[in-house]
C-alpha positions in Angstrom: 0.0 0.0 0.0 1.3 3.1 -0.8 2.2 6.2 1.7 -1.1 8.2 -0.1 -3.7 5.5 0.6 -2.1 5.2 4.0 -2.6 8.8 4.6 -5.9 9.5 2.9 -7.5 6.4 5.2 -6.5 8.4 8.1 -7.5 11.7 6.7 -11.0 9.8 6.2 -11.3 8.8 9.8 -10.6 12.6 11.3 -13.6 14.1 13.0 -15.5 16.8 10.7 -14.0 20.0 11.4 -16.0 22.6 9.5 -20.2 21.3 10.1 -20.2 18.1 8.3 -16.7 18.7 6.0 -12.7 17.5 7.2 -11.2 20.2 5.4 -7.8 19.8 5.1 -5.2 22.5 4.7 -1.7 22.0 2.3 0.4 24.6 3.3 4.0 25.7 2.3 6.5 28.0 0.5 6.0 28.8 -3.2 7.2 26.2 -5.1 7.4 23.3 -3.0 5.4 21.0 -4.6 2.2 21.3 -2.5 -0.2 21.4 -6.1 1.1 18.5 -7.6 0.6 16.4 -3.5 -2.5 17.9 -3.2 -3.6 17.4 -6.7 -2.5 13.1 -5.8 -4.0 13.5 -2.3 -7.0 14.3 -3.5 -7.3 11.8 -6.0 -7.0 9.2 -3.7 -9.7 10.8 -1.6 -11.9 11.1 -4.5 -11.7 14.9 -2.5 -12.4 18.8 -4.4 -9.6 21.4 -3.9 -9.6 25.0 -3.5 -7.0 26.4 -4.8 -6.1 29.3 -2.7 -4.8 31.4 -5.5 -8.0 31.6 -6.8 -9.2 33.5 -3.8 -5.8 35.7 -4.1 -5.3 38.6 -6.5 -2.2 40.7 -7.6 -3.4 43.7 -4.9 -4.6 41.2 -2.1 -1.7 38.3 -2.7 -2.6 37.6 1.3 -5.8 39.4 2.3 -8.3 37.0 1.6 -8.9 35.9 4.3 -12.7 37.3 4.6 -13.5 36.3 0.9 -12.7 32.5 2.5 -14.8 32.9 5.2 -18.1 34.3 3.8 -17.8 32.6 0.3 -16.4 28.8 2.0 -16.6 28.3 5.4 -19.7 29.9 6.1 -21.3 27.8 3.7 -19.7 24.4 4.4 -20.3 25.2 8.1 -23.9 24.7 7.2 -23.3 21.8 5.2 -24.1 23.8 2.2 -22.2 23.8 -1.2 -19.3 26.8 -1.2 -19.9 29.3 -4.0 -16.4 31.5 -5.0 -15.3 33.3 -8.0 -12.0 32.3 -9.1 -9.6 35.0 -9.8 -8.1 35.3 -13.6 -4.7 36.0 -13.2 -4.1 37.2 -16.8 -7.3 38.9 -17.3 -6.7 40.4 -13.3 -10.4 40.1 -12.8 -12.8 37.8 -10.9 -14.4 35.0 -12.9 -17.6 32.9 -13.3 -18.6 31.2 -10.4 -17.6 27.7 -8.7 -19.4 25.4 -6.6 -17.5 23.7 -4.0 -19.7 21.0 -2.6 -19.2 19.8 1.0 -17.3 16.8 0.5 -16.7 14.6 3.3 -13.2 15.8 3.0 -12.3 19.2 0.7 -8.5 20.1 0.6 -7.5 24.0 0.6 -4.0 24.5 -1.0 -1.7 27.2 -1.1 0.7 29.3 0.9 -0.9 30.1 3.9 -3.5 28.0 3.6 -2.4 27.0 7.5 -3.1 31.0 8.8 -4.4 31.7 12.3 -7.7 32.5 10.5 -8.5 29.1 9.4 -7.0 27.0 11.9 -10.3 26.6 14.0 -11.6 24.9 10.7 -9.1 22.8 9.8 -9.4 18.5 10.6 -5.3 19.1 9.6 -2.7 20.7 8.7 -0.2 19.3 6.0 3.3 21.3 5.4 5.7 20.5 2.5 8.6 20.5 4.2 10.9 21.8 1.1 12.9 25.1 2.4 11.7 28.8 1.4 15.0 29.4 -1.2 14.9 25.8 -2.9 10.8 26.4 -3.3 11.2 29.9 -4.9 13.9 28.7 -7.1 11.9 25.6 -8.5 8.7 28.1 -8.6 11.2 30.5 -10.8 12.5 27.6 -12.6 8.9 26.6 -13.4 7.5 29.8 -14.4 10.5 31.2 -16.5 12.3 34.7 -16.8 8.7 36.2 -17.8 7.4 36.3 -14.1 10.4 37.6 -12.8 9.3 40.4 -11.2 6.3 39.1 -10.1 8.5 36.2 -8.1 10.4 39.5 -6.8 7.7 40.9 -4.7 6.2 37.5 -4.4 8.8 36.6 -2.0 9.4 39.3 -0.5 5.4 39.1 0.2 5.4 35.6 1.6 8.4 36.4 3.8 6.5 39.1 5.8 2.9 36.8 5.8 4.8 34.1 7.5 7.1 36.1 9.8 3.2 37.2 11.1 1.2 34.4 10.6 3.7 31.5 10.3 1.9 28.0 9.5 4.7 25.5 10.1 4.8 25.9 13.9 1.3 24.5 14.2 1.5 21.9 11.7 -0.1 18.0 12.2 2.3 16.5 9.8 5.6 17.5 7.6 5.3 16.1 4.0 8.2 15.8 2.0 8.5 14.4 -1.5 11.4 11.9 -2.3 12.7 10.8 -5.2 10.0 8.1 -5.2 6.7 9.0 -2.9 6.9 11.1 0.1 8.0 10.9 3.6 5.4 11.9 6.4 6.3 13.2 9.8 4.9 14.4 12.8 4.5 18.3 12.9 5.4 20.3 15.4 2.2 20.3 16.8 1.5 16.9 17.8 2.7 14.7 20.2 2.9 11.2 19.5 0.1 9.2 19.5 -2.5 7.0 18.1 -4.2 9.2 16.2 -1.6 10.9 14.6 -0.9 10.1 10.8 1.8 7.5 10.7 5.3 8.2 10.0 6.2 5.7 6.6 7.5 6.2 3.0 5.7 5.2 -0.3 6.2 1.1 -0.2 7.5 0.9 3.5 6.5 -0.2 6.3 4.9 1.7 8.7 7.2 2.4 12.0 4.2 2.8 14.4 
């Protein structure tokens, strides 16, 4: 069994955190990988994800904070769908409307998605454990010399978010991706126990 079934059949067996919903938060520095994991951990949760930078604009790449609370967890607290309009990052304008239904389990990722704000709603908290310089240079890497400037301020954006707000600190578990799978550890937050999400690789054993 692999590391991702392992984890989503814990993730499944969380109590609801947000009226009838586990949501689940990936968190981490730009770059580090926490799309493509979410985009896997979701599969094998058969779970939706918001995508944080669709709440995010270029003016407000950190205050949206109060678009997530009336236009999700308001209405997943009430076990209703979530409506949002996803933000067009080449057009710089708010699109159509989404429906996020109230999954048993909905993931949120992107940086931050672990703030102070959304803690109280969150089943977990998932970091990518990948450092802030190696991130933004695979991010860079990724998005080529024509978003330069935008990774310019970006990081000097996220820096100052997480010197507030930092996520890590109060994370359930620390993912980080191998060369094959990823490794899951206990965050700083929890102290070992049976409940927390067990510590293994992608075709190991698990250790406890």
């Amino acid at each position: 069994m692999h590391s991702l079934d392992l984890a989503a059949s814990a993730l499944r067996r969380l109590p609801p955190s947000c009226g009838p919903v586990r949501l689940i938060a990936v968190d981490g520095h730009a770059g580090s990988g926490k799309s493509t994991f979410a985009g896997r951990l979701a599969a094998r949760l058969a779970a939706p994800v918001l995508r944080l930078d669709d709440l995010a604009t270029h003016e407000e790449l950190f205050a949206w904070t109060e678009r997530m609370r009336d236009q999700v967890i308001e209405p997943l607290s009430r076990g209703e769908a979530a409506v949002y309009h996803p933000y067009d990052w080449n057009l710089r304008a708010f699109g159509p409307p989404r429906a996020l239904p109230p999954a048993p389990v909905v993931l949120i990722e992107g940086v931050g998605a672990g703030r102070r704000a959304l803690r109280p709603y969150l089943a977990a908290l998932l970091w990518m454990d990948r450092g802030a310089q190696e991130s933004w240079s695979r991010g860079r890497h990724r998005d080529g010399p024509a978003l330069s400037a935008f990774w310019d301020g970006w990081t000097v954006a996220e820096t100052r978010h997480f010197e507030e707000d930092p996520s890590r600190p109060f994370a359930d578990t620390l993912v980080r991706e191998c060369q094959e799978g990823y490794e899951w550890l206990p965050g700083p937050s929890v102290t070992a126990g049976p409940n927390q999400i067990i510590t293994y690789r992608d075709g190991a054993r698990p250790v406890n």
